[in-house]
C-alpha positions in Angstrom: 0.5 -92.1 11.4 1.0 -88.8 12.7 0.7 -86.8 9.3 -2.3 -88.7 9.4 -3.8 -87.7 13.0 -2.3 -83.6 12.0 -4.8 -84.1 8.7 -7.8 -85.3 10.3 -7.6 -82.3 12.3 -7.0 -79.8 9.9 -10.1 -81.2 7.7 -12.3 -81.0 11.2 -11.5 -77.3 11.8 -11.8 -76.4 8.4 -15.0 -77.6 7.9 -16.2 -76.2 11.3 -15.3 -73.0 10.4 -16.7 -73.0 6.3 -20.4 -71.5 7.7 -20.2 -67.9 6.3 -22.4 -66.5 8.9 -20.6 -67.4 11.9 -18.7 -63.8 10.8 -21.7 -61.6 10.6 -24.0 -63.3 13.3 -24.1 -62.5 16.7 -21.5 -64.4 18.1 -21.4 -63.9 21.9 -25.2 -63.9 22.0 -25.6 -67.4 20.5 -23.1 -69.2 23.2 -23.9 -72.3 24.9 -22.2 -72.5 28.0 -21.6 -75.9 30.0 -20.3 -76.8 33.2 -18.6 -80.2 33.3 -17.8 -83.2 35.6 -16.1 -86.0 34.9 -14.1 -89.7 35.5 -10.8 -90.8 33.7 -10.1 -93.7 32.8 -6.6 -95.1 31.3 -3.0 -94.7 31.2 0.2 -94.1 29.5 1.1 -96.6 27.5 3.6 -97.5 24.4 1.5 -98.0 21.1 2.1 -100.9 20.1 3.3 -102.5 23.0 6.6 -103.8 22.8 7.5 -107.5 23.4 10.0 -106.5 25.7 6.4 -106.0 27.6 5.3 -109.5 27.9 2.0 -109.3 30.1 -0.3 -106.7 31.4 -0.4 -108.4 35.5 -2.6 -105.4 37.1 -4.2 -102.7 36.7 -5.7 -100.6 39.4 -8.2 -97.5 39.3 -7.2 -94.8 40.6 -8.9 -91.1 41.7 -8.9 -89.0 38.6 -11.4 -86.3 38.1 -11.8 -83.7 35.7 -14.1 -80.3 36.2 -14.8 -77.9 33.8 -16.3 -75.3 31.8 -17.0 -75.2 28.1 -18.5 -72.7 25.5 -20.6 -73.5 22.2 -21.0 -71.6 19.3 -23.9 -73.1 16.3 -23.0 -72.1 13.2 -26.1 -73.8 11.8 -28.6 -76.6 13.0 -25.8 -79.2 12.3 -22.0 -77.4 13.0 -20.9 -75.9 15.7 -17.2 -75.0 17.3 -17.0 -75.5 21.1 -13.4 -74.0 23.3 -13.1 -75.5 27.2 -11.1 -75.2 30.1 -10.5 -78.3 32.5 -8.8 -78.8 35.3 -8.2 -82.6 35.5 -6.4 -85.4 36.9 -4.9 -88.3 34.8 -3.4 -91.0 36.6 -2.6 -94.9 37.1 -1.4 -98.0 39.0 -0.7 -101.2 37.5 1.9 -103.9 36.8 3.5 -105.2 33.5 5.8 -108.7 33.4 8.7 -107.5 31.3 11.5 -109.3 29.4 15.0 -107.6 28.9 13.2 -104.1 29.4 15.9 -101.1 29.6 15.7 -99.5 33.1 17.8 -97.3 35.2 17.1 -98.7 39.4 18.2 -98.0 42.5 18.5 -100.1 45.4 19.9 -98.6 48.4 22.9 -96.4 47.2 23.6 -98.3 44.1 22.2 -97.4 40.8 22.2 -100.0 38.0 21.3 -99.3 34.5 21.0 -102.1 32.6 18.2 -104.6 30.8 15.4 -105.8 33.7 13.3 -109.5 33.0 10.5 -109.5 35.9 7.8 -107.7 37.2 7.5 -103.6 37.1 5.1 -101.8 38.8 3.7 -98.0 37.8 2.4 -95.1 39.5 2.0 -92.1 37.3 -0.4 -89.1 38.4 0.1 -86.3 36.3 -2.4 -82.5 37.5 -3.1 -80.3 34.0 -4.8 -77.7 33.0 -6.5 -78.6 29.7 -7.6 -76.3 26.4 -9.9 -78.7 24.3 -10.9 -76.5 20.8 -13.6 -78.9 19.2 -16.1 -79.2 16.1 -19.4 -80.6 16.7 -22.4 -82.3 14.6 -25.8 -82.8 15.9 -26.7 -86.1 14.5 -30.2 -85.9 16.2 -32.3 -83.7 19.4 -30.1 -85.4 22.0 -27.1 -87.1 20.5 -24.0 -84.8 19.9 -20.3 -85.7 18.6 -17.2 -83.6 19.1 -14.2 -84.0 17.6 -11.0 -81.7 17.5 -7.5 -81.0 19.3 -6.4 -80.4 22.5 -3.1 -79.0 24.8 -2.7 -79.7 28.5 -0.3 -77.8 30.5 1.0 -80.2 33.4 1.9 -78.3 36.8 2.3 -81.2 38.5 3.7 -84.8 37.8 5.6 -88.2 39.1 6.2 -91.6 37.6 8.0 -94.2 39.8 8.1 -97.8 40.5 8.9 -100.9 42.1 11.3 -103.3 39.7 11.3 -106.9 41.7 10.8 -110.7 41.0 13.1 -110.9 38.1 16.6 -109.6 37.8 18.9 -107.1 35.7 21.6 -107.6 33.1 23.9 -104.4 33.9 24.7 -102.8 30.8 23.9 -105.2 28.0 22.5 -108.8 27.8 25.1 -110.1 28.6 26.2 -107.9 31.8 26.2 -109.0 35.4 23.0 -110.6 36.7 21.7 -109.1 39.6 19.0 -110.9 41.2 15.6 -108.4 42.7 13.5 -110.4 45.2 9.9 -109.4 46.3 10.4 -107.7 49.5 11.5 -104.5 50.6 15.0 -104.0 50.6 15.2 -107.3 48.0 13.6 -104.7 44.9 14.5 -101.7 43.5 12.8 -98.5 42.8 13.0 -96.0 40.2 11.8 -92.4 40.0 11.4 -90.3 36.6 9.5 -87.5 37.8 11.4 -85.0 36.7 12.2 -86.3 33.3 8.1 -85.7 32.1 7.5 -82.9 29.9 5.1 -79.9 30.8 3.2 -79.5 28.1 1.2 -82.2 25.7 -0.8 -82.0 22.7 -3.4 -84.4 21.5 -6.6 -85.3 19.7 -10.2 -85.7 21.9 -13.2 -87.2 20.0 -16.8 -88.2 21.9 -20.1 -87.7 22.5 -22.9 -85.9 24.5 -26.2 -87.0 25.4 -29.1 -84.5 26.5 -31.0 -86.1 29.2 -33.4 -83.1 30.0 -33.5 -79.0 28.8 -30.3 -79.0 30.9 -28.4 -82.0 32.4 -26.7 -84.4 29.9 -24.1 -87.2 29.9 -21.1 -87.5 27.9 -18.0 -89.9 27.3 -15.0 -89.0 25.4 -11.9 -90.3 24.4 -8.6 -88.5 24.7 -5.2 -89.5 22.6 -2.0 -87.7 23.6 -0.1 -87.4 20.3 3.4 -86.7 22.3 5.1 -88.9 25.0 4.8 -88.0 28.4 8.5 -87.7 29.1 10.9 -84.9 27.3 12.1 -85.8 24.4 15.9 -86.3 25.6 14.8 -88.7 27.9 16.0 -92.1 26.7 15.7 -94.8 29.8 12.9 -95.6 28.9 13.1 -96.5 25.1 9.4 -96.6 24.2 7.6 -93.4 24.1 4.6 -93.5 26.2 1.3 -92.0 25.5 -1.8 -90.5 27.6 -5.0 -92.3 26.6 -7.3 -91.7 28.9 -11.4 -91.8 28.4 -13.7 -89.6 30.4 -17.5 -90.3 31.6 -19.3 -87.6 32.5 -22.3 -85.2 33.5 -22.8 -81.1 32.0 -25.2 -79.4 33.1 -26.0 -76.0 30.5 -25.3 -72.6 32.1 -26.5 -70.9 29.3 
């Protein structure tokens, strides 16, 4: 699937860039420039989901914002090649029923490692700076689509939890059953903060939608094509990905 993903964006840039003239025109004089705003929406996530997941219980937004600046350059009336710069936000809350899900918990001084069955709860908020390199195709006046790569450096991150209502086979499935309750000092908490990786890479495709000479709306879809945790990192089995969409206003600079 990946090969597949790395192709499609090979083929985009390529045939952004085939227009001979982008070379001999003037450049710098043709930008577009946009300012950006913008709302994310998502979360990491395992694809597919596993059925140690069993059920999706919650699911909470959360204040995640993205601001930004972006340059377009036409290389005829269809094609063009936009670069941005975003600073952004990507985070979630929620709550997944799980069924002999491997976890690493701690409950007071104690830290178990083991297989969980119950309810986990997620709190991930993750700050980047964000390089989106895009083609574009004007399919008509005021509808625009954008497709191309992206790489977000992350400068600041945390994922940690609440394990509780279940219990935890230590070790294997067959380990010591230890029982998590629903209130404080009955649950266990984990923290893998400083197990997620700096930098990600993915693949952003959407839309924008002139609404006047300057202001338009946009929404956008992004798809982190590596895990947010390093790649040692092995507590958590599945590798989890940032999908997040964005809904938002430009306004054109220039």
């Amino acid at each position: 699937m990946k090969k597949t993903i790395y192709n499609i964006i090979a083929i985009t840039m390529l045939v952004a860039l085939m227009p001979a003239k982008a070379v001999a025109g003037d450049f710098w004089g043709d930008l577009q420039v946009n300012g950006r705003v913008g709302y994310n929406i998502g979360g990491t996530a395992p694809v597919p989901l596993p059925r140690t997941i069993r059920s999706i219980e919650s699911y909470t937004l959360t204040p995640s914002f993205m601001v930004g600046v972006d340059a377009e350059h036409s290389f005829d009336d269809n094609w063009g090649l936009m670069a941005g710069l975003r600073i952004e936000n990507k985070a979630m809350k929620g709550a997944v029923k799980t069924k002999a899900y491997h976890m690493e918990l701690v409950r007071g001084n104690s830290v178990m490692d083991g297989l969980f069955t119950g309810k986990v709860e997620q709190n991930v908020t993750e700050w980047m700076v964000t390089i989106p390199v895009e083609a574009t195709l004007n399919v008509s006046r005021v509808v625009k689509l954008k497709m191309g790569p992206y790489i977000s450096y992350v400068f600041s991150r945390s994922f940690d939890g609440i394990a509780s209502d279940g219990y935890l086979r230590q070790g294997t499935s067959t380990g010591p059953k230890i029982l998590l309750g629903n209130k404080e000092g009955e649950w266990a908490t984990y923290d893998f903060s400083d197990d997620m990786r700096s930098l990600q890479f993915g693949i952003a495709l959407g839309a924008d939608f002139k609404v006047g000479n300057r202001w338009g709306l946009s929404a956008d879809l992004n798809w982190g094509l590596t895990g947010i945790f390093n790649s040692d990192f092995k507590t958590v089995e599945q590798t989890l990905y940032p999908i997040y969409g964005t809904v938002g206003v430009f306004y054109r600079l220039k």
